[in-house]
TIMIKOL-18757 format. One record per residue (C-alpha): x, y, z; residue number from 1. Coordinates in nm, 4 decimals. Layout:
N
<atom><px>X</px><py>Y</py><pz>Z</pz><num>NUM</num></atom>
...
//
This chain:
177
<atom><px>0.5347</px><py>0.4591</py><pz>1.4941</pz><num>1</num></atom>
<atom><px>0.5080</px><py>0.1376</py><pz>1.3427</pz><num>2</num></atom>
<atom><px>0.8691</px><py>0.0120</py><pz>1.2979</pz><num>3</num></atom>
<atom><px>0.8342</px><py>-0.2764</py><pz>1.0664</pz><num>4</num></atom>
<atom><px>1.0937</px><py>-0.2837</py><pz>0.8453</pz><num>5</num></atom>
<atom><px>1.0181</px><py>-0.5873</py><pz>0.6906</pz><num>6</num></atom>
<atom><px>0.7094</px><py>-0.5270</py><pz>0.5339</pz><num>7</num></atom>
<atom><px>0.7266</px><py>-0.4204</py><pz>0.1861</pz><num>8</num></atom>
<atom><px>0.6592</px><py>-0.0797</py><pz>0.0563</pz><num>9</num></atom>
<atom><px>0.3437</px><py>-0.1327</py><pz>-0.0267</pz><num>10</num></atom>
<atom><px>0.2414</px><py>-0.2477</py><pz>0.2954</pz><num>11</num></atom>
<atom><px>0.4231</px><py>0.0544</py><pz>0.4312</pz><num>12</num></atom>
<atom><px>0.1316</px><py>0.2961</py><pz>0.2892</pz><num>13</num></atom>
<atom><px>-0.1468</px><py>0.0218</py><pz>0.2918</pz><num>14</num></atom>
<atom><px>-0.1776</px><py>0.0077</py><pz>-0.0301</pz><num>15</num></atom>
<atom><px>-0.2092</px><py>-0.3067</py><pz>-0.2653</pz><num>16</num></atom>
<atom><px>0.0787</px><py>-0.4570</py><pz>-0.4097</pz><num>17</num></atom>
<atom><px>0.0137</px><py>-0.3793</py><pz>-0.7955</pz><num>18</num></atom>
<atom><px>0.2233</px><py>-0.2303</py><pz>-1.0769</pz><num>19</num></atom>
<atom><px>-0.1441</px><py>0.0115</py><pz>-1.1186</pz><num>20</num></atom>
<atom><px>-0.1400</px><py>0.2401</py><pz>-0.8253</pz><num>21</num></atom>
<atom><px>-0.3487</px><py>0.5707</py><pz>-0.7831</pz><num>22</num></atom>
<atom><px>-0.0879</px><py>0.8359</py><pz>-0.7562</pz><num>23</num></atom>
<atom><px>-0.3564</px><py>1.0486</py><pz>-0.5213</pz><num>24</num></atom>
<atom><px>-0.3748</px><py>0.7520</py><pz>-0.2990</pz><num>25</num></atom>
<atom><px>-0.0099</px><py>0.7101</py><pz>-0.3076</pz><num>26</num></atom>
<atom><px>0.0649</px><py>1.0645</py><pz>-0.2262</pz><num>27</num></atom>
<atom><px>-0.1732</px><py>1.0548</py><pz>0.0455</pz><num>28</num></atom>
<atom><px>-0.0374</px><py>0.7321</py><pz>0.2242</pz><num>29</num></atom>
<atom><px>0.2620</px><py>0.8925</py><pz>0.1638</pz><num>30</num></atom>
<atom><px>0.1418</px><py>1.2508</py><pz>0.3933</pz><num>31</num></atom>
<atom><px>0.0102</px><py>1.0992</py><pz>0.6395</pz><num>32</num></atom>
<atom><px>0.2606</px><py>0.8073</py><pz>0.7638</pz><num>33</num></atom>
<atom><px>0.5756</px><py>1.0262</py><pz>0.6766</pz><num>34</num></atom>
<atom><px>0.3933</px><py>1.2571</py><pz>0.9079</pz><num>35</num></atom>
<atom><px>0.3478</px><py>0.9942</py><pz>1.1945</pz><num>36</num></atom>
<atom><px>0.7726</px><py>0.9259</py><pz>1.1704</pz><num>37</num></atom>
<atom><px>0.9316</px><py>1.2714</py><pz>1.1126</pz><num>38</num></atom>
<atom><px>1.1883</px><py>1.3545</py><pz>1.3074</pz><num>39</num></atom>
<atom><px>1.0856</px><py>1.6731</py><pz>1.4371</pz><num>40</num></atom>
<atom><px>0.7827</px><py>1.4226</py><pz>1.5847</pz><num>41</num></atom>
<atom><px>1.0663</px><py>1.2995</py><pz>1.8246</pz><num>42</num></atom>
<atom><px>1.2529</px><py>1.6047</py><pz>1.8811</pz><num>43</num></atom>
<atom><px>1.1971</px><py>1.5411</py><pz>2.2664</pz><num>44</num></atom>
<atom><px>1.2677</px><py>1.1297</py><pz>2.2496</pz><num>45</num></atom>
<atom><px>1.5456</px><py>0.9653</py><pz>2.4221</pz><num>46</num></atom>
<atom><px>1.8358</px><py>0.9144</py><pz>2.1382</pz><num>47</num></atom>
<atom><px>1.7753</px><py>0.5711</py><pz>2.0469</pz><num>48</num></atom>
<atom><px>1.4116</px><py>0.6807</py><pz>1.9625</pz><num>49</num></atom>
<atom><px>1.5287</px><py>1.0183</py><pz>1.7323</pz><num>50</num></atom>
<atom><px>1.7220</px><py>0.7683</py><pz>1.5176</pz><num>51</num></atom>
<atom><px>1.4783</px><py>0.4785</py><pz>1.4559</pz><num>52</num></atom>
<atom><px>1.2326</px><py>0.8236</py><pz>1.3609</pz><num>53</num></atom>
<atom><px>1.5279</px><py>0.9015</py><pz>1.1168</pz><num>54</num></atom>
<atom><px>1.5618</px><py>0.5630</py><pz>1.0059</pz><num>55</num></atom>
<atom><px>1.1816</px><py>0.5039</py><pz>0.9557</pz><num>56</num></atom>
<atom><px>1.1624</px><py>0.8545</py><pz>0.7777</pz><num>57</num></atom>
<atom><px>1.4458</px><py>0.7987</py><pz>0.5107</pz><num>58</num></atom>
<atom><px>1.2584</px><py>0.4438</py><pz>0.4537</pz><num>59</num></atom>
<atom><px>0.9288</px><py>0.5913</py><pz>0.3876</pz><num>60</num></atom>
<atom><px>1.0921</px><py>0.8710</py><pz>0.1601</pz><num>61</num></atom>
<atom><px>1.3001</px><py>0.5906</py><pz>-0.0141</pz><num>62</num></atom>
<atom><px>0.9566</px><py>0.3510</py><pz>-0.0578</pz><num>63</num></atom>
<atom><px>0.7756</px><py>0.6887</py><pz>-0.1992</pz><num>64</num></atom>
<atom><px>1.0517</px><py>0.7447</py><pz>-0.4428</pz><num>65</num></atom>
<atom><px>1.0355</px><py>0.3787</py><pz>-0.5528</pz><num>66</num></atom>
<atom><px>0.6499</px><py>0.3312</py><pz>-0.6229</pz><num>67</num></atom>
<atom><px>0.5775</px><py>0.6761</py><pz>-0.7617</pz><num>68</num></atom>
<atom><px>0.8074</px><py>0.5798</py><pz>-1.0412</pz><num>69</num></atom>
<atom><px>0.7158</px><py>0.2779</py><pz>-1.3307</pz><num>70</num></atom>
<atom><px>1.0098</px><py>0.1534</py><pz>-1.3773</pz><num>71</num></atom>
<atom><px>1.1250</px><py>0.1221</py><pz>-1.0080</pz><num>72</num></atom>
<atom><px>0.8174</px><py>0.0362</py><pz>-0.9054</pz><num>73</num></atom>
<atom><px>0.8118</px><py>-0.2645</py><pz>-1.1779</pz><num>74</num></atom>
<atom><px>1.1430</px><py>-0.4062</py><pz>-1.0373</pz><num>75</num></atom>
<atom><px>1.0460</px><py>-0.4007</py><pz>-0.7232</pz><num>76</num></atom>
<atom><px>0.7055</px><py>-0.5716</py><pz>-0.7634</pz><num>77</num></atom>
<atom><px>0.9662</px><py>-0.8057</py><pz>-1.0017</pz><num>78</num></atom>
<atom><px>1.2212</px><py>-0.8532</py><pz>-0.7105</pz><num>79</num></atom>
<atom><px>0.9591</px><py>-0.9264</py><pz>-0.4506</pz><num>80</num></atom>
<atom><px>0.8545</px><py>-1.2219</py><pz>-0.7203</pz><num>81</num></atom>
<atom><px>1.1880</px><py>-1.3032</py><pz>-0.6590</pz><num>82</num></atom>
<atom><px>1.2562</px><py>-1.2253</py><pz>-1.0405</pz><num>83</num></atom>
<atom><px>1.6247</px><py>-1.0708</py><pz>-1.1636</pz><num>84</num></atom>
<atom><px>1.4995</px><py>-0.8253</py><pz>-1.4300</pz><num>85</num></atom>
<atom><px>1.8917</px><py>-0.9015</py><pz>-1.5514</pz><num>86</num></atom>
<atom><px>1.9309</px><py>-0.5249</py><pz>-1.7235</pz><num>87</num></atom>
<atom><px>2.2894</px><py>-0.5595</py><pz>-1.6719</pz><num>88</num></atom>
<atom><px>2.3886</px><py>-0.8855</py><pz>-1.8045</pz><num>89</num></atom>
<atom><px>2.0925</px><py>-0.9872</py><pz>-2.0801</pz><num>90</num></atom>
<atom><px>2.1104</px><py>-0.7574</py><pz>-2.3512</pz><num>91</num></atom>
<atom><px>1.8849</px><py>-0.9706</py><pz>-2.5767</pz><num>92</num></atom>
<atom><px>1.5697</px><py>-0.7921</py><pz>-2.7474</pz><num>93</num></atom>
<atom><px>1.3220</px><py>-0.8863</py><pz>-2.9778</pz><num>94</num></atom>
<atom><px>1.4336</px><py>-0.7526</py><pz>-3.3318</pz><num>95</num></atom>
<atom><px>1.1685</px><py>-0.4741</py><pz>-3.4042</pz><num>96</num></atom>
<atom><px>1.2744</px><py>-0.3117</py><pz>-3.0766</pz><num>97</num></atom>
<atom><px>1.6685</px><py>-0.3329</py><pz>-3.1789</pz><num>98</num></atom>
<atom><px>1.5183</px><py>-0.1477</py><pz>-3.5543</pz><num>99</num></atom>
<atom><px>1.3485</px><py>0.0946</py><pz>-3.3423</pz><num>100</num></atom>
<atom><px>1.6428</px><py>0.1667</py><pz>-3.0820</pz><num>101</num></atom>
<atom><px>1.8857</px><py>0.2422</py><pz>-3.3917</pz><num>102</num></atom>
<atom><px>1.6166</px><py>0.4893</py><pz>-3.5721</pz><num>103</num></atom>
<atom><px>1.5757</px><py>0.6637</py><pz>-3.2200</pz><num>104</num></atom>
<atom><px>1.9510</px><py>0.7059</py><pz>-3.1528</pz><num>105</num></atom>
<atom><px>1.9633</px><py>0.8232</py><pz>-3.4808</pz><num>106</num></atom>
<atom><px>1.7030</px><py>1.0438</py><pz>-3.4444</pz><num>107</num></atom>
<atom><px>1.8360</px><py>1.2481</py><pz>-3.1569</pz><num>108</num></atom>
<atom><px>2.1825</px><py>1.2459</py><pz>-3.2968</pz><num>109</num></atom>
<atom><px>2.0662</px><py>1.4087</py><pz>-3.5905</pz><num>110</num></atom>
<atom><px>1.8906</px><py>1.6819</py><pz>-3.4476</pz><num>111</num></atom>
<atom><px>2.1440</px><py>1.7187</py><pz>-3.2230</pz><num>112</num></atom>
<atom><px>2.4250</px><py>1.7787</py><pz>-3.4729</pz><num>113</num></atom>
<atom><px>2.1700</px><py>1.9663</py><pz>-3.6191</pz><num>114</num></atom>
<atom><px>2.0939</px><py>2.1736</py><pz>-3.2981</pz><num>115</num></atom>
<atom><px>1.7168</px><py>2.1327</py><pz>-3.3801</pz><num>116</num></atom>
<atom><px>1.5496</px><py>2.2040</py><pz>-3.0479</pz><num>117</num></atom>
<atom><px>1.1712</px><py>2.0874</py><pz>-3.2312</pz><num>118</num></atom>
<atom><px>1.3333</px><py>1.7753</py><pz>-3.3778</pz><num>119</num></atom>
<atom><px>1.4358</px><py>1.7023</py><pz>-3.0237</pz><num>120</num></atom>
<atom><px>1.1643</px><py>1.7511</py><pz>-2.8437</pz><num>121</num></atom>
<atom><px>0.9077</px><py>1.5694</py><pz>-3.1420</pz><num>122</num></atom>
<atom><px>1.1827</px><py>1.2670</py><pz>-3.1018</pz><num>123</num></atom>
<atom><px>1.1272</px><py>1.3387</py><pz>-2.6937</pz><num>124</num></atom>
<atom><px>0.7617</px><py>1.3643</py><pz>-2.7356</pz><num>125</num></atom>
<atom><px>0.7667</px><py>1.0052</py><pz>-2.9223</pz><num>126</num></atom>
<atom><px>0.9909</px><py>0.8343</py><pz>-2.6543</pz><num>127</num></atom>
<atom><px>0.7358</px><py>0.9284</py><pz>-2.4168</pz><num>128</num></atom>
<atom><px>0.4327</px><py>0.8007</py><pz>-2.5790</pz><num>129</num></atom>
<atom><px>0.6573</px><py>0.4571</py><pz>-2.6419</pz><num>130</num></atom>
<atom><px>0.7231</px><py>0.4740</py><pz>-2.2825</pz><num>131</num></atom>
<atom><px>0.3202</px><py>0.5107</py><pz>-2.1846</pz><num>132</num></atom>
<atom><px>0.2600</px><py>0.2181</py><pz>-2.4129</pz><num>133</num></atom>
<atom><px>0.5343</px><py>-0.0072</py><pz>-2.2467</pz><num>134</num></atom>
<atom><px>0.4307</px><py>0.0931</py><pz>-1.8971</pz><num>135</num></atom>
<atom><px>0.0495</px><py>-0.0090</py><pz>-2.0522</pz><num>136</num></atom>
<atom><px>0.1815</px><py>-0.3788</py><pz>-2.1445</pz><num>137</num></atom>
<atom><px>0.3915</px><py>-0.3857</py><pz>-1.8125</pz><num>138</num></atom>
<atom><px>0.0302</px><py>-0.3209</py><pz>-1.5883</pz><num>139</num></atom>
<atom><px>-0.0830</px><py>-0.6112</py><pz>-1.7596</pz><num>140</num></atom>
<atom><px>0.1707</px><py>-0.8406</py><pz>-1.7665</pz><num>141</num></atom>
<atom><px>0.2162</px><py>-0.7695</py><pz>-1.3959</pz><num>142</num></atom>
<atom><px>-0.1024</px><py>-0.7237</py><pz>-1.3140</pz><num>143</num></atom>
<atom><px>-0.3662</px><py>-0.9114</py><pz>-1.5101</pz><num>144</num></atom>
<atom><px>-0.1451</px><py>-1.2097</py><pz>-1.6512</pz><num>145</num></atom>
<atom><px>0.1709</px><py>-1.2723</py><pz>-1.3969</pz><num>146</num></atom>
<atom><px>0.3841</px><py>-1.3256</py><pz>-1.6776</pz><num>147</num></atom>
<atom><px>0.6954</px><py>-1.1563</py><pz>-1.4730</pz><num>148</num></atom>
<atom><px>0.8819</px><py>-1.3048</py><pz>-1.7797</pz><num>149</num></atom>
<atom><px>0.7223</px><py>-1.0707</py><pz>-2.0046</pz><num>150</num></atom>
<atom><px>0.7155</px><py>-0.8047</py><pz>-1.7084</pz><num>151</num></atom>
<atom><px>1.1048</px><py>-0.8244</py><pz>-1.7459</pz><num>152</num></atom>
<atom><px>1.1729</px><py>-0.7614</py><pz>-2.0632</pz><num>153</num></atom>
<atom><px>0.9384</px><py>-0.4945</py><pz>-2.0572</pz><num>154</num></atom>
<atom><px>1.1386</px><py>-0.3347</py><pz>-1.7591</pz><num>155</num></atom>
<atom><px>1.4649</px><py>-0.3630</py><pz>-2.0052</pz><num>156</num></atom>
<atom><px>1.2433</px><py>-0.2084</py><pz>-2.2820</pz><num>157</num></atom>
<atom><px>1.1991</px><py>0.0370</py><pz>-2.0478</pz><num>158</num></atom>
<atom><px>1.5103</px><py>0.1382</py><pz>-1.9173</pz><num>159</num></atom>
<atom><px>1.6169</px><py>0.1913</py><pz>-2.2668</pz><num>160</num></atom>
<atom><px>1.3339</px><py>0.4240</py><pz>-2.3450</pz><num>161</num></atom>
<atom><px>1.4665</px><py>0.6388</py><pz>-1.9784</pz><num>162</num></atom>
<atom><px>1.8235</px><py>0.6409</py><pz>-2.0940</pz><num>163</num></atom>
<atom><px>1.7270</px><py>0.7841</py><pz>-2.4527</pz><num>164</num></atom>
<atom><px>1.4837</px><py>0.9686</py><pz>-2.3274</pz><num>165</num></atom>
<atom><px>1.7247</px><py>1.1868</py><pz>-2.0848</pz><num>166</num></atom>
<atom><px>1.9546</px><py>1.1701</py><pz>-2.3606</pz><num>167</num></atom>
<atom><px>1.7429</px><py>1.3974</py><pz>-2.5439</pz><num>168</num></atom>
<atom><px>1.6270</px><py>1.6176</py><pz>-2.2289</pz><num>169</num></atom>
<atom><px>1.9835</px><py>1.6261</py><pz>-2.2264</pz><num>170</num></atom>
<atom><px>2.0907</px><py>1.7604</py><pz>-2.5479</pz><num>171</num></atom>
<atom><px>1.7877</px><py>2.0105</py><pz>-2.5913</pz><num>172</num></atom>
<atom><px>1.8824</px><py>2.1957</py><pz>-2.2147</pz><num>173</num></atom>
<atom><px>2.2672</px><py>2.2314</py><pz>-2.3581</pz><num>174</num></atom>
<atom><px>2.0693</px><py>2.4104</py><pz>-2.6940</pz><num>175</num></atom>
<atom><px>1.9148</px><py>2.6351</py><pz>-2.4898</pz><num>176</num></atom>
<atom><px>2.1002</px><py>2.7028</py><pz>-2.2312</pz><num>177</num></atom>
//
């Protein structure tokens, strides 16, 4: 068990530190050294051995869960640039996106109040494709260009797009359940 724990997650799996990953190859880094530190693995070991297993395993579960999402995996590529992606405090976008943001809050509030379950899920259906895009322009601002300025506010364009877009998983599950 390699016990590293200050390599990054990338070098956890062996895999290169990009915002483009192949999900297969992710998932099967992921097998096969999650494998090498489970637990059960050191169900014999002396104590101090069990919990550096335990410790290693939540680590590679907590790396896994971190690159097999965009917009984790684009902070953490960001933070490891040593960039502050500043979602909390800078709350500055360009106006088109601002336009945008209103018309899709709008959007799902209206067929909300309206309790139209295919309004929702065409407005859902839309996020999503506006989430592809922005997760397009955020592989090449991270990956082709280094522009990690860019690569922020794409990652604040982003976590937008998640909030609105559970906002309307949200509101169709409570019209049909």
């Amino acid at each position: 068990m390699n016990a590293d724990f200050n390599q990054d997650h990338f070098a956890l799996f062996g895999l290169p530190r990009r915002f483009r990953l192949d999900d297969a190859a992710l998932d099967s880094a992921y097998r096969k050294v999650a494998s090498e530190v489970h637990p059960d693995r050191y169900a014999h070991a002396g104590d101090a051995e069990k919990r550096l297993a335990l410790m290693m395993a939540t680590r590679v579960n907590e790396a896994y869960r971190m690159l097999r999402a965009p917009l984790a995996r684009a902070r953490y590529l960001l933070s490891l640039a040593g960039v502050d992606t500043q979602e909390e405090t800078n709350t500055s976008m360009p106006p088109d996106f601002l336009m945008a943001q209103m018309e899709w809050r709008e959007a799902v509030g209206d067929a909300r109040a309206a309790r139209d379950v295919g309004a929702l899920e065409e407005v859902s259906a839309n996020l999503a494709r506006e989430r592809r895009g922005y997760e397009a322009e955020l592989a090449e601002a991270l990956d082709d260009r280094s522009d990690t300025v860019s690569a922020a506010l794409l990652v604040r364009k982003l976590r937008f797009l998640e909030k609105l877009e559970q906002e309307a998983g949200d509101a169709i599950e409570a019209l049909l359940f």
